[in-house]
C-alpha positions in Angstrom: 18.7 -13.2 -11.5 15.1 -12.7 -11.1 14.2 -10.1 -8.7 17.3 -8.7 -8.7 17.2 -6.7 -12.0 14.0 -5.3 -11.3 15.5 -4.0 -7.7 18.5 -2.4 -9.6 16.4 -0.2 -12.4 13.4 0.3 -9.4 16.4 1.2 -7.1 18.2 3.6 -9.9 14.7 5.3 -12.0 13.1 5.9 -8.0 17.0 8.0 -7.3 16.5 9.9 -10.5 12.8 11.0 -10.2 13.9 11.9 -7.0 15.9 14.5 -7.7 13.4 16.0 -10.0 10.6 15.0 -7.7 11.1 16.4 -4.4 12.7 19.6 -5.7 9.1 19.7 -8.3 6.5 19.1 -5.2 8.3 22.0 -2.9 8.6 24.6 -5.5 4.4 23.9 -6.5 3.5 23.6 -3.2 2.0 20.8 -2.6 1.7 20.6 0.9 0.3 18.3 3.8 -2.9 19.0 5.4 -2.9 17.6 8.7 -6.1 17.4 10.4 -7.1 19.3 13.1 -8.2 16.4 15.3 -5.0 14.9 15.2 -3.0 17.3 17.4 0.2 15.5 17.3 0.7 16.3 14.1 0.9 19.9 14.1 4.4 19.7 13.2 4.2 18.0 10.1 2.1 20.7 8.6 2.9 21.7 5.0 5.3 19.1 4.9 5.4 18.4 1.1 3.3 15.1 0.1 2.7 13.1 -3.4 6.2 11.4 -2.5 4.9 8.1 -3.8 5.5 9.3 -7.0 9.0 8.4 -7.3 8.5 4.6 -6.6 5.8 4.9 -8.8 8.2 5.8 -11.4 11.0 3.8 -10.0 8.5 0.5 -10.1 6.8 1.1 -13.1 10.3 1.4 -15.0 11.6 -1.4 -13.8 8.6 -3.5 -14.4 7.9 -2.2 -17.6 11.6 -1.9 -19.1 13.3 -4.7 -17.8 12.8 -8.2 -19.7 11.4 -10.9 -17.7 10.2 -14.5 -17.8 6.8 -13.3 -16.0 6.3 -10.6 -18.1 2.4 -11.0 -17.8 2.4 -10.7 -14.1 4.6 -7.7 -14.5 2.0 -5.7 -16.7 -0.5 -6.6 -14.7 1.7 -4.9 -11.7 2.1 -1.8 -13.6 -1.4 -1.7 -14.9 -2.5 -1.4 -11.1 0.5 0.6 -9.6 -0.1 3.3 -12.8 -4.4 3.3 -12.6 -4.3 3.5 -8.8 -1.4 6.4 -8.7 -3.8 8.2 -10.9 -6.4 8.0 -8.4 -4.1 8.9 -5.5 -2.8 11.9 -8.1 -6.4 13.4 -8.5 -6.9 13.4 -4.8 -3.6 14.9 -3.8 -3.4 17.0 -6.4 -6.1 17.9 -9.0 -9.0 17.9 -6.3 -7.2 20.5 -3.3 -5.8 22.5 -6.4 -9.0 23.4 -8.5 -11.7 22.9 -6.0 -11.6 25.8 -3.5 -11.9 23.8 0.5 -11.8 21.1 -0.5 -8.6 18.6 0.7 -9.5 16.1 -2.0 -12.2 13.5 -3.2 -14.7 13.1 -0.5 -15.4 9.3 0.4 -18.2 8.1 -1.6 -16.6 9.0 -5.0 -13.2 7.7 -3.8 -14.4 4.8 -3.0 -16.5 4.4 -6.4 -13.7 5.2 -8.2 -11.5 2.3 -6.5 -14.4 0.0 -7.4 -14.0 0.8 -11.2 -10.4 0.6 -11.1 -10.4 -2.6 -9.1 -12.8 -3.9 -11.7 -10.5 -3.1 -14.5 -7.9 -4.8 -12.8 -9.8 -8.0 -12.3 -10.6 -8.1 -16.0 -6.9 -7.2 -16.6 -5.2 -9.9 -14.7 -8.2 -13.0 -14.2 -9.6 -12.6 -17.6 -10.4 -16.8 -17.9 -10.4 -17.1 -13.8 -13.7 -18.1 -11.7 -16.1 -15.6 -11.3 -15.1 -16.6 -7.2 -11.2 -15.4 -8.0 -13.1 -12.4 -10.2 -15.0 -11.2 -6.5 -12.4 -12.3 -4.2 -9.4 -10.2 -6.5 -12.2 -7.0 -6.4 -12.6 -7.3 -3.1 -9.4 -7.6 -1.7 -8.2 -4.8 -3.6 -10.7 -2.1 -2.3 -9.8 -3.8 1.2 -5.7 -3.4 0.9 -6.0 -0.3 -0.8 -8.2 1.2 1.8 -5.7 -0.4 4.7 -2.5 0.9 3.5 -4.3 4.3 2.8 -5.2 4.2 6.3 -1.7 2.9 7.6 0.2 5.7 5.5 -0.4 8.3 8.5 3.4 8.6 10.5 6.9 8.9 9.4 8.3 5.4 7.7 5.3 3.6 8.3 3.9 2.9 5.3 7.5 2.3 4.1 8.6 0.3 6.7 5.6 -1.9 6.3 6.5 -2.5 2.8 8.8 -4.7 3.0 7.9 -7.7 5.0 4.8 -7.6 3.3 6.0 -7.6 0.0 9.0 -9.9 0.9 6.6 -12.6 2.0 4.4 -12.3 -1.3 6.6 -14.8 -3.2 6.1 -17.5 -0.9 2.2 -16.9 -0.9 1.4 -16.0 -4.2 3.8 -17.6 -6.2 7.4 -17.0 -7.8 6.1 -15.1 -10.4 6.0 -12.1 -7.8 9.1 -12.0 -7.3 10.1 -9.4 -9.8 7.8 -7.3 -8.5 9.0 -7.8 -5.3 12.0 -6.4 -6.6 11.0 -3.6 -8.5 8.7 -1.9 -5.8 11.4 -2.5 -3.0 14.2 -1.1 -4.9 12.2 1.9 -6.1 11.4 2.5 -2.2 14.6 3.1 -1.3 15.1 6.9 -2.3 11.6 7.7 -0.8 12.6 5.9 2.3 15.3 8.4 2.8 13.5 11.4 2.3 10.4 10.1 4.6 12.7 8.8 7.7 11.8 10.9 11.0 11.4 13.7 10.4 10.0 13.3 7.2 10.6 15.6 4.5 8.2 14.1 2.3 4.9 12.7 2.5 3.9 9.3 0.4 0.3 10.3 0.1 -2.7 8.7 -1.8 -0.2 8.6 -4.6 1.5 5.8 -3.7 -0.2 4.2 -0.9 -3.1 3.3 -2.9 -1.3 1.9 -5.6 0.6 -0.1 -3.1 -2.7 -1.4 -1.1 -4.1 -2.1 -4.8 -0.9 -3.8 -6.0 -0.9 -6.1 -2.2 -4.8 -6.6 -3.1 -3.8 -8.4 -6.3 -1.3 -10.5 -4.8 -3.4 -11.5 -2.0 -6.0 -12.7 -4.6 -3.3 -15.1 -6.0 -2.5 -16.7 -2.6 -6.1 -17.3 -2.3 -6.6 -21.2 -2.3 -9.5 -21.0 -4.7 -8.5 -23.5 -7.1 -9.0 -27.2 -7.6 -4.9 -27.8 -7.1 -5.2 -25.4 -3.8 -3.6 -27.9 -1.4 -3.9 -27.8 2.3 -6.7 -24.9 2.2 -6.9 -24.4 6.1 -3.3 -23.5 6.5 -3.4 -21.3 3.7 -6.1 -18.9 4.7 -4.7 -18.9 8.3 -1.3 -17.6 6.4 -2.7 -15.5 4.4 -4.5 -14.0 7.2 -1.6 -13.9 9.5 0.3 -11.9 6.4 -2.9 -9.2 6.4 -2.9 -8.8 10.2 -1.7 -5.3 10.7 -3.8 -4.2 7.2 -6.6 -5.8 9.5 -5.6 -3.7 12.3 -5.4 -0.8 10.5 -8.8 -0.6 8.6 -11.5 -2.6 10.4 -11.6 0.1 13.9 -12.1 2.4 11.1 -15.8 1.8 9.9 -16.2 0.3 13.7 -15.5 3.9 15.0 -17.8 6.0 12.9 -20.7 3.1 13.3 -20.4 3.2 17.0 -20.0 7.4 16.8 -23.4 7.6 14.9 -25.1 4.7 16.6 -24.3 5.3 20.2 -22.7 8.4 20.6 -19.6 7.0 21.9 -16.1 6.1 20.5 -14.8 2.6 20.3 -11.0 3.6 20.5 -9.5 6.8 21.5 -8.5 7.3 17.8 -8.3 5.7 14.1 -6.5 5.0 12.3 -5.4 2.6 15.8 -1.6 3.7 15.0 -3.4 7.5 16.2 -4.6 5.1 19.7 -0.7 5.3 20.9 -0.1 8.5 20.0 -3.1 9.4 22.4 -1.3 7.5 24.4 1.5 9.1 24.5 3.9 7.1 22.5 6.6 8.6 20.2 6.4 7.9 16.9 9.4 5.7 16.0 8.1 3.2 19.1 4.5 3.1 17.4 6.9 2.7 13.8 9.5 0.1 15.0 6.0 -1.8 17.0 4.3 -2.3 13.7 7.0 -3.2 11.7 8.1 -5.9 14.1 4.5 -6.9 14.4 4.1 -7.4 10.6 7.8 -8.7 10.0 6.7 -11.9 13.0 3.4 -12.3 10.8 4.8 -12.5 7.4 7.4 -15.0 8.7 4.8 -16.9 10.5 3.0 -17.1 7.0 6.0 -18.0 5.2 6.4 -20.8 7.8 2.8 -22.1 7.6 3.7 -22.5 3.6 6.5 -24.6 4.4 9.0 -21.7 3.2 8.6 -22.6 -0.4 8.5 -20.5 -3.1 5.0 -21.6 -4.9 5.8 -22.0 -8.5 
C-alpha cells in the first residue's frame, strides 16, 4: 500500500544509521553551541547535534529504493531533502570545524545559498509550470525552510511538529505525497527516541532545513494557482491555517531585529516566540505539547476546509 512501504524502509534505514550515527557524532565531537542569550539552555550544552542525519538517510532510502507509482514526486523529494541536508551539513559541520569562531555560515551566505538551492528545486520539480508556481515554489521554500530552522530550538519540537504537518500534506497537495509522507515519518521515528526530553541528540540545520525545504515544496503544490484550482478562497485560508505555527515561528523573527535596530526596543521578550515562554517561565514539554496541539487543530482544520479528500 502506498505510504506504507516507504514508512517501513524510512522506519528500518533511519534505525540502522542510527546506530552508526549517534555513536559517529559523539566520538567526533560534534557538539551543540547554545547561545549565551538563551540562559535556559545551559543544560543542553555540548549535547551532540547533526541528528537529522539519520532521517535523512532513513527518507532518502526509502524514497529512492522503494518502487512507487509517483516515482517523480519521490525524486523530486530526495532531490530537496539530499541538496538542503548538504547545506545544513556545511553549517553544522564543515563551517564550526575549519573556520576557527566561527558556529557556522553567517546569515547572508546562508540565506544565498537557500536561494540557489531553492532555485534548483523549482527547475527540478516545475520545469513546464507557470512562472507564478516557479516564484511562489521559490518562495515558499526559503520561507518553510527558514520557519522549521527557527522552530528546531527545544527537545521534540521540531519532531513533534512533523507529523501533523506532514500528515495533512496529502489532503493539500495531492495523493501523490503520500509516499513521502511515509518515508519522512517512518525515518523520524529513531531520531524521535534519541531527541525526547532530555535530548540526547540535536536535529540541527541538517535536517530541519531539508524538512522546511521539503514542506516548502509541498506547500507550492497546494497552492490554487491553476486554471482547475477550485474553490480558491477556502484553499488559501487552509493552506494558511496548515502554516500557522511556521508563521508563528519566523515572522517575530525579522520583526524583532527591525524593531531592535529601529527603535531600540524589543517586540517580544524573545525569538524564536517558543524562547517568549521559556522567559516566561514555562517548562519545556508544556511549550512542546502547546505547539504540537496548536499545529495538530490547524492541520485538521485544513484537512476539513478541503472536505477531507485526498486530492488526486
Amino acid at each position: 500500500m502506498e505510504g506504507w512501504s516507504q514508512f517501513a524502509v524510512g522506519l528500518v534505514a533511519a534505525s540502522v544509521a542510527a546506530c552508526i550515527v549517534y555513536p559517529l557524532l559523539l566520538r567526533l565531537q560534534v557538539r551543540q553551541t547554545v547561545s549565551q542569550h538563551v540562559q535556559e539552555h545551559a543544560h543542553k550544552q555540548g549535547t551532540p547535534t547533526m541528528g537529522g542525519l539519520i532521517f535523512v538517510i532513513g527518507s532518502m532510502a526509502a524514497l529512492l529504493l522503494v518502487s512507487s507509482s509517483t516515482q517523480e514526486q519521490n525524486l523530486a523529494a530526495a532531490i530537496t531533502i539530499g541538496m538542503f541536508a548538504t547545506l545544513g551539513f556545511v553549517d553544522d559541520f564543515v563551517v564550526p570545524r575549519f573556520f576557527a569562531g566561527k558556529r557556522g555560515l553567517g546569515w547572508g551566505p546562508k540565506l544565498a545559498l537557500q536561494a540557489a538551492l531553492a532555485g534548483i528545486v523549482v527547475l527540478a520539480s516545475g520545469a513546464n509550470s507557470t512562472n507564478e508556481w516557479k516564484i511562489a515554489c521559490f518562495v515558499s521554500i526559503l520561507f518553510f525552510a527558514n520557519a522549521y530552522n527557527f522552530a528546531d530550538g527545544l527537545d521534540w519540537l521540531a519532531g513533534s511538529l512533523a507529523y501533523p504537518l506532514f500528515l495533512a500534506l496529502p489532503f493539500l497537495a495531492g495523493a501523490s505525497w503520500i509516499g513521502v509522507t511515509g518515508a519522512v515519518l517512518g525515518a523520524m521515528v529513531p531520531f524521535m527516541v534519541l531527541n525526547r526530553p532530555k535530548a540526547r541528540l540535536f536535529m540541527g540545520d541538517t535536517g530541519s532545513l531539508p524538512l522546511g525545504a521539503l514542506l516548502g515544496l509541498g506547500a507550492a503544490a497546494a497552492m490554487p494557482l491553476g486554471p482547475d484550482s477550485g474553490n480558491l478562497t477556502m484553499a488559501w485560508v487552509a493552506l494558511a491555517l496548515w502554516s500557522v505555527v511556521m508563521l508563528i515561528e519566523l515572522v517575530p523573527v525579522p520583526l524583532q531585529i527591525l524593531s531592535v535596530k529601529l527603535r531600540g526596543k524589543r517586540l517580544f521578550p524573545m525569538t524564536p516566540i517558543h524562547h517568549a515562554f521559556q522567559k516566561a517561565g514555562w517548562p519545556e514539554t508544556r511549550i512542546v505539547s502547546m505547539f504540537f496541539f496548536v499545529q495538530l487543530v490547524a492541520s485538521l482544520a485544513a484537512v476539513a476546509l478541503g472536505a477531507g479528500r485526498v486530492r488526486p
